[in-house]
C-alpha positions as CSV (number, residue, x, y, z in Angstrom):
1,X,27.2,10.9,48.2
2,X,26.0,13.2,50.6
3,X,29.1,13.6,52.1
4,X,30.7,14.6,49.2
5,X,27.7,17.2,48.9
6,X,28.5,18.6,52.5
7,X,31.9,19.0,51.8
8,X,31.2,21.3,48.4
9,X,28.7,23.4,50.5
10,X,30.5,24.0,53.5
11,X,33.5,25.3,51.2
12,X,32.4,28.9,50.3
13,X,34.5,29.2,47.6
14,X,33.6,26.5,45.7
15,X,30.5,27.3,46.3
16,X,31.0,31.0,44.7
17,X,33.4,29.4,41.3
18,X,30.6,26.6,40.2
19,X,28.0,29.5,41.0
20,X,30.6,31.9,38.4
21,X,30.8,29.2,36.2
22,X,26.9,27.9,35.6
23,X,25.9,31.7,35.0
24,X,29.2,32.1,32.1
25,X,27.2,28.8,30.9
26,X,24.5,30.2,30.8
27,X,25.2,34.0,29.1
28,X,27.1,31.9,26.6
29,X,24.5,29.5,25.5
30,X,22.5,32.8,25.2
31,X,24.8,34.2,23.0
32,X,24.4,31.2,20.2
33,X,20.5,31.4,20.6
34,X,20.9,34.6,19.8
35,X,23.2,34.1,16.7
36,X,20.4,31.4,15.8
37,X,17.2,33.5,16.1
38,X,19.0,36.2,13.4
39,X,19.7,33.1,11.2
40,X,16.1,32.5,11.1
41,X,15.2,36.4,10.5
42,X,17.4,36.6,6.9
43,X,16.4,33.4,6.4
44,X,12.4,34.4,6.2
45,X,13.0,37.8,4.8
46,X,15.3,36.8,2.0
47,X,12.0,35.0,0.8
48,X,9.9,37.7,-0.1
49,X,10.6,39.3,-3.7
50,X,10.5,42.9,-4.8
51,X,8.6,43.0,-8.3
52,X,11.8,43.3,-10.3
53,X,13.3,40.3,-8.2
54,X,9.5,38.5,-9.3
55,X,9.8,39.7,-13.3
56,X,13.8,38.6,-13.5
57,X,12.9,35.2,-11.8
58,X,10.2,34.5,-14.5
59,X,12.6,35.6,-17.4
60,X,15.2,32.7,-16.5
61,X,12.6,30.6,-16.2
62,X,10.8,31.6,-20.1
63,X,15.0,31.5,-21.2
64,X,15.7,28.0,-20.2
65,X,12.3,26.4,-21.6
66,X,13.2,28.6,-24.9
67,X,17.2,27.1,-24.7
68,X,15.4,23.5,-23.8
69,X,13.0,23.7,-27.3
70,X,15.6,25.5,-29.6
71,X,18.9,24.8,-28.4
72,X,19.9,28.9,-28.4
73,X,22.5,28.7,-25.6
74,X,21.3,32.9,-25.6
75,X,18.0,34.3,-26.5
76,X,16.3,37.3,-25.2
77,X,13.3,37.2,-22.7
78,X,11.4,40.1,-21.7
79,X,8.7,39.9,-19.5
80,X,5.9,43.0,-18.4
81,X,4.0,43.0,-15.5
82,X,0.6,44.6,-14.7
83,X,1.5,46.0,-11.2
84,X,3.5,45.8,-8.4
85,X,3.0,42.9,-5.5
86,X,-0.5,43.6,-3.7
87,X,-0.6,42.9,-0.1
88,X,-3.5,41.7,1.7
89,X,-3.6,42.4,5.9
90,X,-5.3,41.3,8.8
91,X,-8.1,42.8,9.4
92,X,-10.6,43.0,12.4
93,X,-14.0,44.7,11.2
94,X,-16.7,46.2,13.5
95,X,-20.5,47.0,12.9
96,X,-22.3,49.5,14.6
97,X,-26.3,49.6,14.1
98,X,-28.2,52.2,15.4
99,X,-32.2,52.5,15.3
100,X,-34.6,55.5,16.2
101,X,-38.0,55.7,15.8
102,X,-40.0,58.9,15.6
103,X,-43.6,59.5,14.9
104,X,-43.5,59.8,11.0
105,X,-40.4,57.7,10.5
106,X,-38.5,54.9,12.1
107,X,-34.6,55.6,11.1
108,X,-31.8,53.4,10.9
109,X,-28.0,53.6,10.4
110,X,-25.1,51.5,10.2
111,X,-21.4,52.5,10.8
112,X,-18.8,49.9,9.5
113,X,-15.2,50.6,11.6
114,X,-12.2,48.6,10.1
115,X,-8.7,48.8,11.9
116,X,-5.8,46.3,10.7
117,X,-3.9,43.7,13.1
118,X,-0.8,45.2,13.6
119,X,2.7,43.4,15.2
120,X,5.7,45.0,16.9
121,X,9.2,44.8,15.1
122,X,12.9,44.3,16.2
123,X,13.5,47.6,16.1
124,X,9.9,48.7,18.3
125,X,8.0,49.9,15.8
126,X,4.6,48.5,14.2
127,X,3.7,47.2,11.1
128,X,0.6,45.6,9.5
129,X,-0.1,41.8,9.7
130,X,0.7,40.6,6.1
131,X,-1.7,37.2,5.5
132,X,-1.3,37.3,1.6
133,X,0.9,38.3,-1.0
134,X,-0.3,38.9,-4.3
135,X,2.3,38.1,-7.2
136,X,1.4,40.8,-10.3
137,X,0.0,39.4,-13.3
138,X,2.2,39.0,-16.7
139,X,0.9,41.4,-18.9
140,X,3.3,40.2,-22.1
141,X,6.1,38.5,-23.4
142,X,8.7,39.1,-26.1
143,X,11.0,36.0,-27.1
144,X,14.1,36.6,-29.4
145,X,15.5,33.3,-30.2
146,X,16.8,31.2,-33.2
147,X,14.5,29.1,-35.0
148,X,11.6,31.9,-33.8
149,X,10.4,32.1,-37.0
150,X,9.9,28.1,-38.0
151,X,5.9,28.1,-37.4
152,X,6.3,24.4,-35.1
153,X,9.2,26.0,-33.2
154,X,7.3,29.4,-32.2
155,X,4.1,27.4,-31.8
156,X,6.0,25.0,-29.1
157,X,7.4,28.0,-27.1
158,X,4.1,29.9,-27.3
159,X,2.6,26.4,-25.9
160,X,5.1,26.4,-23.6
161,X,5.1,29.7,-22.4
162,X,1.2,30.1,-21.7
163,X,1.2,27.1,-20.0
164,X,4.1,28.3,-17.7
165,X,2.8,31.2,-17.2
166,X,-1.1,31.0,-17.1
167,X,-1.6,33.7,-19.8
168,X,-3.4,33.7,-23.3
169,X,-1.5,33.2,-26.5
170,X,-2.2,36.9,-27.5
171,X,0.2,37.8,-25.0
172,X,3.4,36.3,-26.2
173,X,5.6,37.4,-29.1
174,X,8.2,35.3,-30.6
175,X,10.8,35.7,-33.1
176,X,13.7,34.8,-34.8
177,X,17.2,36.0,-34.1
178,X,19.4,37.5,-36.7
């Protein structure tokens, strides 16, 4: 074995194409890492939801229980939300307390400093640590479905429907279809 060895070092050439070869190895197992690491950015970004994303997402959702209770292959589902998605950040508060005392008065003040945890981007910029996001609450719904205006059917959706969506029963309407 460590002839062979000698041999392979004391040719210079050798030497120089399995020295070529294990740095091409190398650049090319770079490359699919890389390919790999931008998998996994759309892959985490294409979870977050705009608002209108958020709002279109619940009205599939109130359609199919509606289609599931009444059998309407079609009714309309509209859905209003109080805001837009509220962000909570990182945070890193500081306290300053300061005390004087004079001869009449002893004096005392407190400064409160807050800065937010920021992180770098791809593209070198900054942006502020994200630790929660806050879906908007539904403000109202407004079901248009057959069989909406049989009492037991509207009463099952609205059931249905506030239980799906953790809102009071004053907050839905439904109706029947023409």
């Amino acid at each position: 074995m460590n002839e062979k060895i000698k041999k392979i070092t004391q040719n210079p050439k050798l030497l120089i194409i399995l020295g070529l070869g294990g740095i091409l190895l190398i650049f090319i197992s770079s490359l699919f890492s890389a390919d790999d690491k931008t998998d996994n950015k759309t892959a985490s970004s294409s979870t977050a939801y705009t608002a209108e994303q958020y709002r279109e997402m619940l009205e599939k959702d109130i359609k199919n229980i509606v289609t599931g209770i009444t059998g309407d292959k079609n009714p309309t589902v509209v859905i209003t939300l109080e805001s837009g998605i509220r962000y909570s950040y990182a945070s890193a508060d500081e306290t300053d307390t300061s005390s004087s005392t004079g001869s009449v008065t002893d004096q005392s003040s407190e400064s409160k400093k807050q800065s937010y945890i920021t992180v770098k981007t791809a593209d070198g910029g900054e942006k502020a640590l994200v630790v929660t996001e806050i879906m908007p609450e539904v403000r109202g719904v407004a079901i248009i479905c057959t069989g909406g205006n049989s009492e037991a059917i509207a009463e099952k959706i609205k059931n249905a429907v506030t239980a799906a969506l953790n809102i009071t029963s004053k907050r839905v309407y439904i109706s029947g279809g023409t």
